[in-house]
C-alpha positions in Angstrom: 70.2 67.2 23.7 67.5 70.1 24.3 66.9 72.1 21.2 67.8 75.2 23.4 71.3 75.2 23.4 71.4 78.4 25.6 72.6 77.2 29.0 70.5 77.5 32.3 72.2 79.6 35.1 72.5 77.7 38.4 73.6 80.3 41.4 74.8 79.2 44.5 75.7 76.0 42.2 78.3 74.9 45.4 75.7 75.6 48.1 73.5 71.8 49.4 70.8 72.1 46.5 72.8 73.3 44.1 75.6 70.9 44.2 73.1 67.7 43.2 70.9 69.9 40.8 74.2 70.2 38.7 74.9 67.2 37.2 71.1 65.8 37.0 70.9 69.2 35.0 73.8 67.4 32.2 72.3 64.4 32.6 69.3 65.9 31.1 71.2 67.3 28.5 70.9 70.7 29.6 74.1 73.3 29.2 75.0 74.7 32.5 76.1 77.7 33.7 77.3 77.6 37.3 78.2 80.9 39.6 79.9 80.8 42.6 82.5 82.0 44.6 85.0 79.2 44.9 84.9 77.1 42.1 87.1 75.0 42.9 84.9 72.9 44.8 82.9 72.2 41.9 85.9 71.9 39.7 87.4 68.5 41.7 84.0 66.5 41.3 83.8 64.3 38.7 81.2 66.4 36.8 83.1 69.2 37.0 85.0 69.3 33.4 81.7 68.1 31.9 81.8 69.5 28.2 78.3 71.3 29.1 79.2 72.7 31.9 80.7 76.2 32.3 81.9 77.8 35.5 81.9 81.3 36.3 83.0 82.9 39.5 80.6 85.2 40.9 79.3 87.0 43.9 75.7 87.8 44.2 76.5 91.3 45.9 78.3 92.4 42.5 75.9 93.3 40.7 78.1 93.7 37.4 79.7 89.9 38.1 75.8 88.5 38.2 74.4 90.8 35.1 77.5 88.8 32.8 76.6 85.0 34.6 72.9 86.1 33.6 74.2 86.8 29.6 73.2 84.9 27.1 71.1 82.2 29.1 67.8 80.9 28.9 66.8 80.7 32.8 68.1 80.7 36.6 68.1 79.2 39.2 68.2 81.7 42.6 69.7 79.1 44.8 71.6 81.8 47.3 70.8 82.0 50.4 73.3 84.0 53.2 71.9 82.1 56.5 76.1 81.3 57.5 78.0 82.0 60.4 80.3 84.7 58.4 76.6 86.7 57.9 75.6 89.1 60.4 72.1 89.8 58.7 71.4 87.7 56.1 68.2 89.2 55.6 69.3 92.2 54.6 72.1 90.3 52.1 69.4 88.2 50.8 67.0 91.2 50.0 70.6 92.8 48.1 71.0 89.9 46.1 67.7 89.4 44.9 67.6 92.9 43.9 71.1 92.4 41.7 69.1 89.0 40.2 66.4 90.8 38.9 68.5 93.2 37.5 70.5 91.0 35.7 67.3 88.8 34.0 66.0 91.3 33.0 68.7 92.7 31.2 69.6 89.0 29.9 65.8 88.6 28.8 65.4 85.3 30.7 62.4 83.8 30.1 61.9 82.6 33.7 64.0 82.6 37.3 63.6 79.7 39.2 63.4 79.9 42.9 63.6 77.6 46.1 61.8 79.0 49.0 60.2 77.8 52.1 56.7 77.2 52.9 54.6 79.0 55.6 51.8 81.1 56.1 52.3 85.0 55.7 51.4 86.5 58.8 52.8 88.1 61.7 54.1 84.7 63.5 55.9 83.6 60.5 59.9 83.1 61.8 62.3 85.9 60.6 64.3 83.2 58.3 60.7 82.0 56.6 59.8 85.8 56.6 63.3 86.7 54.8 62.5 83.5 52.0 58.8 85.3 51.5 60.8 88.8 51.2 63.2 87.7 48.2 60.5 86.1 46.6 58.5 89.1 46.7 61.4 91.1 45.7 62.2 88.7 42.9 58.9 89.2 41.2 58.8 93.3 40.7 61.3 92.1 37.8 59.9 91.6 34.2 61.0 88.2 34.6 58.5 85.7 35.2 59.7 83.8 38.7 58.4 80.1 39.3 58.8 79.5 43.0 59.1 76.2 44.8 58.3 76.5 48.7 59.3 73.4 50.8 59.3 72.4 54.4 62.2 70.3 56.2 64.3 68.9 52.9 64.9 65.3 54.2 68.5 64.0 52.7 71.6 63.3 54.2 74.2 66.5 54.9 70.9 68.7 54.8 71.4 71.0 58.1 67.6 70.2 58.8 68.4 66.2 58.7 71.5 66.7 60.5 69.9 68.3 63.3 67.0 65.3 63.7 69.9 62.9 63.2 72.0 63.9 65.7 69.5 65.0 68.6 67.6 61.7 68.4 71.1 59.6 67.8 72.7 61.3 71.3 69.6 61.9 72.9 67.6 59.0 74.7 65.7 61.3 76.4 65.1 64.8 75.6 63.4 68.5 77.2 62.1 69.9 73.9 59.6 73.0 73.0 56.2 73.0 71.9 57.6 73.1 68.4 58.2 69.4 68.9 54.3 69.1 68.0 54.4 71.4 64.9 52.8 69.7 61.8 54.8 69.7 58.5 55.0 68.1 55.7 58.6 67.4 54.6 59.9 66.3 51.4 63.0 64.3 49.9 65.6 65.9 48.1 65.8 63.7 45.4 61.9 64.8 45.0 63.0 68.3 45.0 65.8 68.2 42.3 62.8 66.4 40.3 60.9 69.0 40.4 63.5 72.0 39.9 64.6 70.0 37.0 61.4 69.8 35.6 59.9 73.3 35.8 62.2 74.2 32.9 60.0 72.8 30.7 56.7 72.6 32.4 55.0 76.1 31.1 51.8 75.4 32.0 54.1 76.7 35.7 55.9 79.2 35.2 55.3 82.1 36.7 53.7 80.4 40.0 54.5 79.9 43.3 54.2 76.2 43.6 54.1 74.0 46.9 56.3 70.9 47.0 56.5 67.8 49.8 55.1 64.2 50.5 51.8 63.4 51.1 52.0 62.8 55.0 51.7 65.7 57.3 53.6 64.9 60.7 55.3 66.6 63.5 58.6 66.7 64.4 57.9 64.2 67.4 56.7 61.8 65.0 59.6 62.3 62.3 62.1 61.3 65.9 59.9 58.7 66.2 60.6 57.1 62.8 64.5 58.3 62.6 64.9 56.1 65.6 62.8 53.5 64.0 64.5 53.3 60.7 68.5 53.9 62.6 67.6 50.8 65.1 67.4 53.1 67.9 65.9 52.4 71.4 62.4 54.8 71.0 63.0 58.2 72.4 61.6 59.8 75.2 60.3 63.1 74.2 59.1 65.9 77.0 57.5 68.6 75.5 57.7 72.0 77.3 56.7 75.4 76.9 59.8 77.1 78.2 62.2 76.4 75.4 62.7 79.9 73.3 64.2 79.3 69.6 67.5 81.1 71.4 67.6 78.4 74.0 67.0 75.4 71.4 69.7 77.1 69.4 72.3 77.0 71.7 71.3 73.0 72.6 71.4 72.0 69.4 74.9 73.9 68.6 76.3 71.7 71.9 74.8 68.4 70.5 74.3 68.9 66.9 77.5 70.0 64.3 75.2 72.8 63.5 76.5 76.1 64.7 73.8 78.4 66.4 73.8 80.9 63.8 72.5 78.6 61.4 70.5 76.8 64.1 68.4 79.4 65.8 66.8 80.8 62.5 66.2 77.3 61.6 64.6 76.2 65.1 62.5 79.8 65.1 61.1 78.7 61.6 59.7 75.2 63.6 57.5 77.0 65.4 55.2 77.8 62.1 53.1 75.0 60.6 54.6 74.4 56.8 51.8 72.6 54.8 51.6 72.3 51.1 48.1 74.1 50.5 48.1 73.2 46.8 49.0 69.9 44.8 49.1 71.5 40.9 52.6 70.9 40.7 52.2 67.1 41.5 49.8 66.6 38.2 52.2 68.6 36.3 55.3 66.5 37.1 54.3 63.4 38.0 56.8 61.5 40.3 57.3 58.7 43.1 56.9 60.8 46.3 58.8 59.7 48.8 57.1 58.6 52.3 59.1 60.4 55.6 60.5 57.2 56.4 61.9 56.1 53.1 63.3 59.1 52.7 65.0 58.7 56.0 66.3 55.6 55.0 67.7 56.2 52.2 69.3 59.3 54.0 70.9 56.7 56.4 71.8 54.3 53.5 73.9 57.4 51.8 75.9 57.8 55.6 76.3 54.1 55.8 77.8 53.9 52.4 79.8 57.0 52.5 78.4 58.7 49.7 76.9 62.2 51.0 76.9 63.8 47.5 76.8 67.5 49.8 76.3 68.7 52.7 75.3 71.7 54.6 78.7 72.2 55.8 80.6 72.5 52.6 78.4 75.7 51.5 80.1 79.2 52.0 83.1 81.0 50.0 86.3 79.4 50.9 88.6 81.4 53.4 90.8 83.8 52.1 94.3 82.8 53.4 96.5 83.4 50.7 98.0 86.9 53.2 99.8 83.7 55.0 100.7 81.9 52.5 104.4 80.9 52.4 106.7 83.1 50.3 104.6 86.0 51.9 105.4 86.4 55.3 104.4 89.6 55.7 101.2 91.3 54.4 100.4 94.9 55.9 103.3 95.2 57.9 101.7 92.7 59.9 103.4 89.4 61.6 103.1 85.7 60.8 104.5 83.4 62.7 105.7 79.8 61.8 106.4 76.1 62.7 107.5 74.4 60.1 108.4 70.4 60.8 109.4 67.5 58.4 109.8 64.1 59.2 111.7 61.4 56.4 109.9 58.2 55.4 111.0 55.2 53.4 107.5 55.3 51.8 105.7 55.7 48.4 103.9 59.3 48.0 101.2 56.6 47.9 101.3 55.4 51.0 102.2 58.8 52.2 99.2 60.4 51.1 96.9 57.8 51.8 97.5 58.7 55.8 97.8 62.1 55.3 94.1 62.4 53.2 92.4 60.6 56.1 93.5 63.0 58.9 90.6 64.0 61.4 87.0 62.5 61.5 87.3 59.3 63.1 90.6 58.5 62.4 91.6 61.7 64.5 94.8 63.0 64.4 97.1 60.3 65.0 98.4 61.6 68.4 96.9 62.8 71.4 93.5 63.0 70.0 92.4 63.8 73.7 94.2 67.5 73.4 92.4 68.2 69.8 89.1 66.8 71.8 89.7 69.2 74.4 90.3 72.2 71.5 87.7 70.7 70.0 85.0 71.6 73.1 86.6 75.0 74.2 86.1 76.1 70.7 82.1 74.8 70.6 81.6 76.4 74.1 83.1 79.9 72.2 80.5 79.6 69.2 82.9 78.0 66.7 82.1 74.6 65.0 84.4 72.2 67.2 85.1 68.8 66.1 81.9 67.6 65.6 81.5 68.0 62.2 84.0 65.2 61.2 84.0 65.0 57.7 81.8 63.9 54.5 83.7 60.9 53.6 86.8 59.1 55.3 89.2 58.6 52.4 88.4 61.2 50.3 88.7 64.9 49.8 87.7 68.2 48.3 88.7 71.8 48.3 86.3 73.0 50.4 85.2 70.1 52.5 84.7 70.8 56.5 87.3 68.5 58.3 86.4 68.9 61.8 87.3 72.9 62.9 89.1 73.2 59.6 88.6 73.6 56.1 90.2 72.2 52.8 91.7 74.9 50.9 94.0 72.9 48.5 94.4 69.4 47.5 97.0 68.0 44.9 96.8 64.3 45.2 100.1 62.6 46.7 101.4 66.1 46.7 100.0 68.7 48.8 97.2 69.1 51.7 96.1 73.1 52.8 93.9 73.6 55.4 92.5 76.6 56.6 91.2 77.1 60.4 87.6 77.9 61.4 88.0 78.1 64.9 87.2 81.0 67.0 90.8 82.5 66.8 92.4 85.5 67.8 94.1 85.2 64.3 94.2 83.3 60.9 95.7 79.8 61.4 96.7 77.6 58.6 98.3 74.0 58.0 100.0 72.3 55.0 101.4 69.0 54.3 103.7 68.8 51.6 105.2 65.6 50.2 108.6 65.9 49.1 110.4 63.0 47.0 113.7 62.4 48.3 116.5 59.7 47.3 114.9 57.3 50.6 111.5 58.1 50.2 109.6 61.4 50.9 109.9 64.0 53.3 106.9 65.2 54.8 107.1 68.6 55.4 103.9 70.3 58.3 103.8 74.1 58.2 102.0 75.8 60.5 101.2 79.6 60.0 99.5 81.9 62.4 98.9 85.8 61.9 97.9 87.2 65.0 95.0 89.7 65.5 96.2 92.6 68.6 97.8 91.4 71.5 95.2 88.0 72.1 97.0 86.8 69.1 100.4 87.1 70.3 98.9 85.8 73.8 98.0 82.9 71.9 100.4 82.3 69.9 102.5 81.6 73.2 100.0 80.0 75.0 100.1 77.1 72.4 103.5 77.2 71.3 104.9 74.8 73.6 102.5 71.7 72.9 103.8 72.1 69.0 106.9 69.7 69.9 104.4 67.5 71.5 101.5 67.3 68.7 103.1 68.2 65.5 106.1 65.7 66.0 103.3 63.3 67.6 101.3 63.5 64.5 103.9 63.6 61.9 105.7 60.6 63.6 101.5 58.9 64.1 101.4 59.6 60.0 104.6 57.6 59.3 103.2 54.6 61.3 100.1 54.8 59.5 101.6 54.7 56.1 103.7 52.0 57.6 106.9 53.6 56.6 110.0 53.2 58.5 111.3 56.7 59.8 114.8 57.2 58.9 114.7 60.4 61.4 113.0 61.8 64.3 110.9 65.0 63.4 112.6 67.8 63.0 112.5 71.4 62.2 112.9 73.1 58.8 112.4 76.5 59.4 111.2 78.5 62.9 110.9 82.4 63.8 108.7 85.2 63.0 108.6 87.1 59.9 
C-alpha cells in the first residue's frame, strides 16, 4: 500500500484509457477516485466494488461537481476528451473543461494533473483535433498546478478507434485509393506501454511538471503499419494507391462506410494523419524503464485480445449513457408529449437460465434471430444517414455491460436472468427503446419485448407508421427465434400484452 493514502482522481475513468488505467491503478495499491457520468459502467466490472476504489458522478462542464471529485486527493488524471458524435464543437468543450480542471486543483492543492495529449509539431498545419489537445494543455498549465503531459501518436490496442480504423480498412479492403497521408511518418505506441507510463509518473518527480513524449522506437508510415496488420492477421498483402485528391472530409466519409467509426469521430482523426507525430525526446524512457513494444507485437497482441474475446474497452463504449428514462414504462407521458408502444410476450418451458443465455447474445454475429436481412437493411440506411449502423457488433458475444454498443443500440440496463434495456442510437426522428423482461411463471417464464417510441414532430409519427406493420413480422420472429435458441418449447404463439398510445 502507498504511504499516501489520499486517492488519485481518474476523470473520464469510463472513456478507452481510462477504463484499463483503473484497476492497474489498485493493483498498484493506489486509492482511486473515478468521475464520470454513468457509473454504471464502471460499477458491473469486476473491479468496480474494489475496497480502494470510489466512484463519483461527475460532469467536467460543472464546475462545482469537478471542484468536490478534486477534494481531498493527491493528483488527476485529465483523461476527457469531447471528440463524440453528440459534440458539435468539441474544441470549444474541451477548452471549458480544462478551464473547470484547473479550477478545481488548485483549489484541492494537488500536487500534480496528469495529462494525455497528442504529439505534433505546433504550427500552422497542425490538424484542428491535435491543435485542440495543444490548446487544453496550454490551458491546463496557467493553473498553480504543476501538469505532467504525455503526448502520443496512433495508441495501438484493440477497441482503440485509431486500431479499429487500420483493422477494418486493411481487413475489407484488398485494394485501396488512399491520400498522401498514407505516407505520413509516426511513431505509434501500445497501450499497455502507455498505462505504464501514466501509472508511473505518479511517482517519478524527477517529471512532473514536463511535457513528455511517449511511443516505440520505430518510426513508420501508415502504409507500412497496413503492411504489417495484414502480415500479422494472415492477410493477402494490400494494394495501396496513394493519391493526392483525398481531403480528410472525403477519407472521413470512406472510412465511416467501411470502418464502425462514425465520421465525426473519423474526420478529426484522419485530418490529424496528415501531420508527422515523432517523439523528439526520450527522458521519459530513462525514467521509467519498460519493454517497448515493436508495431507488430503490439498488433498482435491487439489481434490476440479480438481472437480471445477479451477487449478490456473500446472506443465505442465511451460517452454518457442516453437519457431515456422520459420513456420509461409507468411514464407514458412526459411533457404532454406521446409514446407509443408494442409490448409482446411469448411463454417458454425454460429456466431464466436458458432464457437469458439467448436473450444476452442478441445482435453481433448471432444477429437477431429473425430476418437478419431487414435489420441488415436498417442497418445500411442508418450508416448512409450518419448514424453508426450495424457495424459495430459488439465487444464480446456472451457477455454484457450497461453501456456497451450492440450494433445501433446501446445497453442501458442489465439484471442478469432478469432484465435487458436497450436504448437506440440510430438516426431517428424520435427516442426508441427496447426491453426484455423475464417473468417466472408456473410453466416456465414469459418473455415479455417492449417497445417504446416518442416521436419528434410529424417525421416521428410518419415513422412510427411507416414501421409499424413489420412489428408482427420481427418482434414475434425474434421472440419466437429466442425460444428456439434457448431450446424451450413454446406453450404459445406471441402475443400482445399491451398496444395503444399513451
Amino acid at each position: 500500500m502507498k504511504e499516501d493514502t489520499r486517492p488519485i482522481l481518474v476523470t473520464g475513468a469510463t472513456g478507452y484509457v481510462g477504463r484499463r488505467l483503473l484497476p492497474l491503478l489498485l493493483e498498484r495499491g493506489y486509492r482511486v477516485r473515478a468521475a464520470a457520468r454513468s457509473l454504471e459502467k464502471l460499477q458491473s466490472r469486476p473491479w468496480g466494488n474494489h475496497p480502494s476504489l470510489e466512484l463519483v458522478r461527475v460532469d467536467a462542464l460543472d464546475k462545482e461537481a469537478l471542484r468536490r471529485a478534486a477534494a481531498g486527493c493527491r493528483a488527476a488524471y485529465w483523461l476527457v476528451h469531447s471528440m463524440n458524435p453528440q459534440s458539435h464543437d468539441f474544441a470549444a468543450t474541451d477548452r471549458q473543461a480544462a478551464r473547470h480542471m484547473i479550477a478545481a486543483a488548485d483549489a484541492a492543492g494537488l500536487e500534480q494533473i496528469i495529462y494525455l495529449t497528442g504529439l505534433g509539431e505546433e504550427d500552422v498545419s497542425l490538424s484542428h483535433h491535435l491543435r485542440s489537445r495543444a490548446e487544453v494543455e496550454t490551458i491546463l498549465r496557467t493553473g498553480k498546478t504543476p501538469v505532467t503531459s504525455l503526448r502520443a501518436a496512433m495508441i495501438i490496442g484493440s477497441g482503440s478507434a485509431s486500431f479499429e480504423i487500420l483493422r477494418y480498412l486493411v481487413e475489407r479492403l484488398p485494394v485501396m485509393i488512399a491520400p498522401r497521408w498514407v505516407d505520413t511518418p509516426c511513431q505509434p505506441v501500445a497501450i499497455r506501454n502507455v498505462l505504464v507510463y501514466l501509472a508511473g509518473v505518479l511517482e517519478a518527480s524527477e517529471l512532473q511538471g514536463f511535457s513528455l513524449d511517449i511511443g516505440q522506437e520505430q518510426v513508420l508510415t501508415y502504409r507500412q503499419l497496413m503492411d504489417l496488420y495484414a502480415q500479422e492477421a494472415g492477410l493477402t498483402p494490400r494494394l495501396i494507391i496513394g493519391v493526392p485528391v483525398l481531403t480528410p472530409r472525403l477519407s472521413s466519409y470512406w472510412i465511416h462506410l467501411v470502418t464502425p467509426v462514425p465520421a465525426s469521430i473519423a474526420r478529426p482523426l484522419a485530418e490529424g494523419l496528415r501531420n508527422t507525430v515523432i517523439c523528439r525526446d526520450d527522458r521519459i524512457r530513462h525514467a521509467i524503464p519498460q519493454p517497448l513494444l515493436s508495431c507488430r507485437q503490439a498488433i498482435h497482441l491487439a489481434l490476440q485480445k479480438h481472437k480471445d474475446l477479451s477487449v478490456d474497452s473500446h472506443w465505442s463504449d465511451a460517452g454518457k449513457l442516453p437519457d431515456v428514462e422520459r420513456i420509461q414504462p409507468g411514464e407514458p407521458v412526459w411533457a404532454g408529449g406521446t409514446v407509443y408502444r408494442d409490448d409482446r410476450a411469448i411463454q417458454l418451458s425454460a429456466s431464466s437460465e436458458e432464457v437469458w443465455e439467448a436473450v444476452v447474445r442478441l445482435g453481433g454475429q448471432t444477429g437477431w434471430y429473425y430476418a437478419n436481412w431487414l435489420w441488415k437493411i436498417r442497418g445500411w440506411m442508418d450508416r448512409l444517414l450518419g448514424g453508426v449502423g450495424l457495424s459495430r457488433g459488439r465487444r464480446d458475444p456472451d457477455d454484457l455491460h450497461p453501456g456497451d454498443a450492440l450494433d445501433f443500440w446501446r445497453v442501458l440496463e442489465v439484471v442478469p436472468q432478469q432484465k435487458l434495456v436497450l436504448a437506440s442510437e440510430m438516426i431517428l426522428p424520435g427516442e426508441a427503446m427496447l426491453t426484455f423482461d423475464l417473468v417466472p411463471r408456473d410453466q416456465g417464464i414469459e418473455l415479455q419485448q417492449r417497445a417504446r417510441f416518442f416521436p419528434r414532430g410529424i417525421l416521428g409519427l410518419l415513422y412510427w407508421a411507416s414501421v409499424t406493420p413489420l412489428h408482427n413480422l420481427v418482434f414475434d420472429g425474434m421472440l419466437k427465434g429466442i425460444g428456439q435458441a434457448s431450446h424451450a418449447i413454446s406453450s404459445s404463439e406471441p402475443f400482445r400484452i399491451k398496444e395503444g398510445i399513451h
